[in-house]
Structures are given as structure tokens and as C-alpha cells.
N, C-alpha and C positions, 0 to 999 in steps of 0.2 A: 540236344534234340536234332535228329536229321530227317529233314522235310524233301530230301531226294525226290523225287518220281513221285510225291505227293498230287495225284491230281484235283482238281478243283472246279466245279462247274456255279459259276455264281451270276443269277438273273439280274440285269439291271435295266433300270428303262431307255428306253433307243433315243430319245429326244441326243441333240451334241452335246448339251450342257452333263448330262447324265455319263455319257460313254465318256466324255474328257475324265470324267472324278472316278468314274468304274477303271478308266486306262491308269491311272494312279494308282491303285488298289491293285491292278493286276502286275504292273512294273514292280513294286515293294515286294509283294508276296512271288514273282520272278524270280527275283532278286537273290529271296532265298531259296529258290530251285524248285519252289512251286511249279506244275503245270496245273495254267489256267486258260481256264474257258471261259469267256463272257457269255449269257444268251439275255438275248434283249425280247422282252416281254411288253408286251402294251397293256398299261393298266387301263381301270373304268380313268381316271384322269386324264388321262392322253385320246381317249376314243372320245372327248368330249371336249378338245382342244380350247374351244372358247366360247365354251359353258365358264361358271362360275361355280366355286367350292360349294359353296351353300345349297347353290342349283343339284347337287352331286346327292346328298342326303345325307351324306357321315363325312367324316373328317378320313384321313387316310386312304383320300381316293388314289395320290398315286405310289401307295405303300402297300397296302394289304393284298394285290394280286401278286406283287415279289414273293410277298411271304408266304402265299398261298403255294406256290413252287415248292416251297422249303417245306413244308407240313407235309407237302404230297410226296418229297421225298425225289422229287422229278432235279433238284440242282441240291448242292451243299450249303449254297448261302446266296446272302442278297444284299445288295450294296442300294442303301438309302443315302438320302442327302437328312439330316439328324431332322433339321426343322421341320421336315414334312411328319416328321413319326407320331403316329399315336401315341401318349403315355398310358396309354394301354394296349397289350399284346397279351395274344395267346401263351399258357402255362407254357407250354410245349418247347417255343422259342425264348433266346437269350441273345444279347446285344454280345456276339465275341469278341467284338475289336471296333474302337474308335479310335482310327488313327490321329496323329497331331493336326492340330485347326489353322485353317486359315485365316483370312481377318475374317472376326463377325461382326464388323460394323455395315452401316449403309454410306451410299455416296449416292449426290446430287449430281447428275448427268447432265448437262449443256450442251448447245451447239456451240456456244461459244467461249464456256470457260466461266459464265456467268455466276457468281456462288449467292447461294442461299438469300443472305442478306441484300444479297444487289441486284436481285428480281424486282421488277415492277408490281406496283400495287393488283392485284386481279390476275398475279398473270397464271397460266393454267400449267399445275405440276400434274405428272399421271403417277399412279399406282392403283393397286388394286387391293392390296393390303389395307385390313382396320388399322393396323397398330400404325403405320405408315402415316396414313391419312390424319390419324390425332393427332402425332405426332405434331407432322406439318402445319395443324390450323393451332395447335396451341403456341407454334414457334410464331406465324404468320396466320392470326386469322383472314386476313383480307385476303389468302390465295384463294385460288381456283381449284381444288381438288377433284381430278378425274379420273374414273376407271380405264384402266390398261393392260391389257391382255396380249397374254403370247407365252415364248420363254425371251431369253436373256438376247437376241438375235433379234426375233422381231419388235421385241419393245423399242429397241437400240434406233432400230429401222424407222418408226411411226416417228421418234423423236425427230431425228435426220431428217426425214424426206422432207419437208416443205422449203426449207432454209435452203435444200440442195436441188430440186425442182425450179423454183424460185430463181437464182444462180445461171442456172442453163438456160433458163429464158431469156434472163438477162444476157447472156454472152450470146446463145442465139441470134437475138436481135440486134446486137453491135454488132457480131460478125456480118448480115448482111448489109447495117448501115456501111461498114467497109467497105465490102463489095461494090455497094451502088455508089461508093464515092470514088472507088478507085475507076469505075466503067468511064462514069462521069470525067474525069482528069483522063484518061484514056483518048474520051473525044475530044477534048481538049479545052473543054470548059476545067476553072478555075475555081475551087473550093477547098476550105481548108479542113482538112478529120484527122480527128487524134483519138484513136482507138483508144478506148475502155480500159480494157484486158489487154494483157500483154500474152496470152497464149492462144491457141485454135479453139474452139469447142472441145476438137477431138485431143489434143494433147490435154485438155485439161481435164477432159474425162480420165484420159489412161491414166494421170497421174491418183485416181481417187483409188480410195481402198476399195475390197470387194464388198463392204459392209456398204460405205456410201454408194456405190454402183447401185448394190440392191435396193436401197432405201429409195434408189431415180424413179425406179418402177412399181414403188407402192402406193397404194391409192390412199389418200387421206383422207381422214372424217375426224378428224380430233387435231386441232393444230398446239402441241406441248409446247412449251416455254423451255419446263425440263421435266425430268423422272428422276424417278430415286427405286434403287438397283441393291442390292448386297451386294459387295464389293468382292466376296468369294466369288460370287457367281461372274460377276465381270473378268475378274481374273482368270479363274479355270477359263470360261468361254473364249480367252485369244484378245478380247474386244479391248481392255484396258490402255493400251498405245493408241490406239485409234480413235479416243474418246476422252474431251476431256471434262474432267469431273473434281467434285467438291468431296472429301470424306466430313461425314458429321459426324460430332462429335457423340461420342457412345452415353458420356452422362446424361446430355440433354435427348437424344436420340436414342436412344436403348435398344439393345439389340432384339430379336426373336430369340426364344430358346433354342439352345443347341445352332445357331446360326454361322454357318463358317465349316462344321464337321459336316462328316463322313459317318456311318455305323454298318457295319457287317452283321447281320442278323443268321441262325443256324440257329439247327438242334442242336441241344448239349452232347458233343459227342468227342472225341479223342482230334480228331481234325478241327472241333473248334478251338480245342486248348493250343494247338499249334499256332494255328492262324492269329487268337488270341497273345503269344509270344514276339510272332515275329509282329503281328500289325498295330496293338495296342498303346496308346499314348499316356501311363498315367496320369500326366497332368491336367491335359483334354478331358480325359471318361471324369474327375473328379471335377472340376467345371460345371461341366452338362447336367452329370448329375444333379451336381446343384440344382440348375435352371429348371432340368425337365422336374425334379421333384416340386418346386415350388410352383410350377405351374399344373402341376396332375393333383395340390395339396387345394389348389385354388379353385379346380375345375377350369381348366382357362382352355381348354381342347384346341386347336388352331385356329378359331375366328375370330377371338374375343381378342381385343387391342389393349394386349398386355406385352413390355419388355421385359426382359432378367436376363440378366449378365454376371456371370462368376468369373474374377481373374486372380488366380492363388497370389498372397504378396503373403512371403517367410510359410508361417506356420497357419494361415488364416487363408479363407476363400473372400476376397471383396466381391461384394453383392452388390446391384444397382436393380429394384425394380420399379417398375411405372405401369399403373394401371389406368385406364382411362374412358370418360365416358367416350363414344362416335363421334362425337363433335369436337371434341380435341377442348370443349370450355370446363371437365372437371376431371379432375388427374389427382390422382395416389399414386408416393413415390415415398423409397422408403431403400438407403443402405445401411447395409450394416458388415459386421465382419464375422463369417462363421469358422470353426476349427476345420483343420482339414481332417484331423483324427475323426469327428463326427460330424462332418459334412452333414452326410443324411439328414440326422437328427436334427442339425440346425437350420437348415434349410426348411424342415415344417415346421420350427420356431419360427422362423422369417414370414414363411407361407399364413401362422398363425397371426402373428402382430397385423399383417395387413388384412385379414377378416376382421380384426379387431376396427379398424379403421375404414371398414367400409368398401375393400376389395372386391370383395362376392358381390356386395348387392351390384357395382359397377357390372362384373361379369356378368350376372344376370341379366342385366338391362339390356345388355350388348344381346344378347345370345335372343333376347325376347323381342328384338327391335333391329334386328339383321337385317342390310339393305342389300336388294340384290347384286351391289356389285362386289361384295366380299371376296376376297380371293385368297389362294394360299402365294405365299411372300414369293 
């Protein structure tokens, strides 16, 4: 196959979190002598920045204007982040290429490295995420579970800024006690000071990253203890050096469907079978599969506070899923091992066993008792 002078025009959303993973997508397909064009599109989800999903009226708010691009025939494809997709799409459209995943776990964000278990009784974790939120009160009922809004940057920020606002006050105020002691000795009165801080304010500004700098200058209304992030998204976003954090564990913590990929969406056309060659991961697309099937078998659309996680081991896909009621107090959880020859097909076995067990009616409730602060992961 030679993909020479192939050109390629593929919509992604403008937010950084999005163009880092769209910039991955166009380096790979580069690579192999693609020319590519990114165009950055503003979906209804980003013109409503911080609204909430629910508030939106359908699921696929910042999906379905990419792919509206693609139907109109206006780009060649569209690079989603997997978790946000509908598992429903238009006939018309086909998933060409799901490159290889990143992690799809979550991690607990700190300012101080604090992990999970060694959080204080009450103390206040943010997300915005159902599946998040159960999670957390079924590990820790006595947390504090609060809505969190943004992308991967400003949640980062709300976390940061009081502990770092805080800080500068404090070195503030020592720096002029200094002064007034040093004026004081100066005239020649006799006192003793032993500075705080061993730096300036201003040195100990310059030394902060530009995530903390920003986080000086955000107004707080919410004081987090900590957040819990996908670790993908930490990663692509730059922020993971700069931040130190807890990974939870995926059994007890279960991922979002499709959590960690990438998917290229197009018409079924000769440029997707390429694109499909050079980008596709089959280990990945059999995975997801998985998860997105048993969650479109469940009806679990993206609100409802359901995980499922597929990690091929030999010839078998290991499954992990967790369904749950909003309160994190009643949970269905349920692995098992499906063929990788017939994934599909065992994945709505799986999907089936936990109707059997009272999955659905969880979904239900979820979907019939939505709190406004629902959000997508």
C-alpha cells in the first residue's frame, strides 16, 4: 500500500487536551506520508463549556458535530477520544482506526501526594463523573463528593490554587516581617528573625510551573482535598510531572468504556481502508469492542455509573464490570473471561448475565434520578 500524497483533512475539537491526541493521530499517519490537516470544530459541548452533560439533552454532545463534518462530506474523518462516543452512529459512518490505548485507569490527584486511603474523614474529592462519584462513596462513604468542571488544565487548576494562594500569603507576610526586622536592626535596635522561607516571593514564584502560576490566579469556590482524572488525559495533557497523584486500582476502580483510546470515524471509503492499515491497533479495537458492546447491550449511554474493562490475557478477553446505583451503597460487579474469536458474541453473554442480576434496573434508576451535576468523564 502507498499512501504518498495521500491527503487527509480530519476535524477535531480545539480544546489542548483534544489537539495533543488529534497531534498523535496526525504524526502516525505523517509518518506514513499521509498529508494531514487537522480542522478544529466547536462542538454543542464546548459552546457550553460549563454546562453539564445532562443539561446538553443527548449524550454525544462533543461527538456528533465532528461527525456531522464527515456525513457532509466537508473533512475525511474525525478523531474522538473513544469514551465520549455514542454506541450509536449513523449507517453511513464506521470506526476506521482505533489506534493503540493508553492507560485506561483513573488516578487520585493531590496537592500533596496524599493517596486515597490517607485522606481525611469528610474530606472533599471533585468529579463530575456518575461512575467516579460511586465509585469513590462505595470505596469511602464518609467522602465529600463534588462537581468539577473544566477539561484536564482547569480541574488541575481548582485543585492547586488554594494550597498555592495560601503559600504566597504566607511568604508575603514573612517577606515583610523581614524587612521590618531588617529596617528595625538597621536603626539599631536589637531583635532577633529567622526567616520562614529560605527564598523571595519572587524566586519562588519563578521556580513554579505554568500550571501552578495559573492555578495563583483562579478564583476558588470549591476547596478539593483532591480529584480523580484519567490518567490518559493527564498524560497526553503534559500535566503528569507536574502533579502528584495516586493510580487506582482498575478492579476496584473500573474504567469507562473505551477509556484511554483514540477512534477515527469516516465514511466507508478506500482512504479509510488505508488509514485503517496504517492506524489500527488490533488489540485495542478487540478490547473496546468489548466494553462498548456490553455497555450499548445494557443501555448504559454515558451517564449512567457503569465500568467495563477488557484486557486480552492468551486467547481470552478479561472483563471486569461494575454497575452501580448514584450513591455508590448498591453495586453489580461481575468478571469473567470471553474468547477473543467471539468477543462480540460474548460480551452480550456478559451484557446478558448482568440483566440477569439486576444491571438494567440499576441503569434505569440512574438515568430516571440524574443529578444535575452529571458530567461526561
Amino acid at each position: 500500500m502507498s499512501t504518498r500524497g495521500i491527503q487527509l483533512r480530519l476535524a477535531t475539537r480545539g480544546s489542548d487536551l483534544a489537539l495533543r491526541q488529534s497531534g498523535e493521530v496526525k504524526a502516525a499517519l505523517e509518518d506514513r506520508r499521509f498529508d494531514v490537516e487537522l480542522v478544529e470544530v466547536e462542538t454543542t459541548g464546548d459552546q457550553l463549556e460549563d454546562a453539564l452533560i445532562t443539561n446538553l439533552g443527548k449524550t454525544g454532545a462533543f461527538v456528533r458535530d465532528l461527525d456531522r463534518k464527515v456525513l457532509d462530506e466537508e473533512v475525511d474523518g474525525a478523531i474522538h477520544s473513544m469514551k465520549d462516543m455514542p454506541t450509536d452512529h449513523p449507517d453511513e459512518l464506521i470506526v476506521a482506526a482505533i489506534p493503540e490505548r493508553a492507560s485506561a485507569g483513573d488516578v487520585l490527584v493531590t496537592p500533596d501526594g496524599t493517596t486515597l486511603d490517607e485522606l481525611p474523614e469528610g474530606a472533599t474529592v471533585g468529579t463530575s463523573s456518575l461512575r467516579r462519584k460511586a465509585q469513590l462513596l462505595a470505596a469511602r462513604p464518609d467522602l465529600n463528593v463534588e462537581p468539577l468542571r473544566g477539561n484536564v488544565d482547569t480541574r488541575a487548576e481548582k485543585l492547586l490554587a488554594p494550597a498555592l494562594q495560601a503559600e504566597h500569603e504566607a511568604r508575603t507576610e514573612a517577606e515583610k516581617d523581614e524587612k521590618a526586622a531588617e529596617e528595625i536592626q538597621r536603626k539599631g535596635h536589637k531583635k532577633d528573625f529567622d526567616a520562614e522561607f529560605d527564598r523571595t516571593v519572587e524566586e519562588w514564584f519563578n521556580d513554579l510551573a505554568e500550571i501552578e502560576r495559573r492555578a495563583m490566579e483562579r478564583e476558588v469556590e470549591t476547596e478539593y482535598d483532591a480529584i480523580v482524572l484519567a490518567q490518559a488525559g493527564l498524560e497526553r495533557s503534559g500535566l503528569a510531572h507536574h502533579l502528584q497523584y495516586e493510580e487506582l486500582p482498575k478492579d476496584e476502580f473500573v474504567p469507562a468504556p473505551g477509556q484511554g483510546a483514540l477512534a477515527v470515524t469516516s465514511l466507508d471509503t478506500e482512504t479509510a481502508q488505508n488509514v485503517n492499515t496504517v492506524l489500527d491497533h488490533p488489540r485495542t479495537r478487540v478490547e473496546t469492542t468489548v466494553e462498548r458492546t456490553i455497555l450499548a447491550e445494557l443501555n448504559g449511554g454515558c451517564v449512567a455509573p457503569i465500568g467495563v474493562h477488557g484486557l486480552i490475557q492468551g486467547e481470552n478477553v478479561h472483563v471486569d464490570v461494575q454497575v452501580f446505583s448514584q450513591d455508590g451503597t448498591e453495586k453489580i460487579e461481575l468478571s469473567r473471561d470471553v474468547s477473543v474469536e467471539h468477543h462480540v458474541s460474548g460480551a452480550k453473554d456478559v451484557a446478558q448475565e448482568l440483566r440477569k442480576q439486576g444491571a438494567a434496573e440499576l441503569i434505569e434508576e440512574a438515568r430516571a434520578d440524574e443529578p444535575r451535576e452529571a458530567k461526561r468523564e
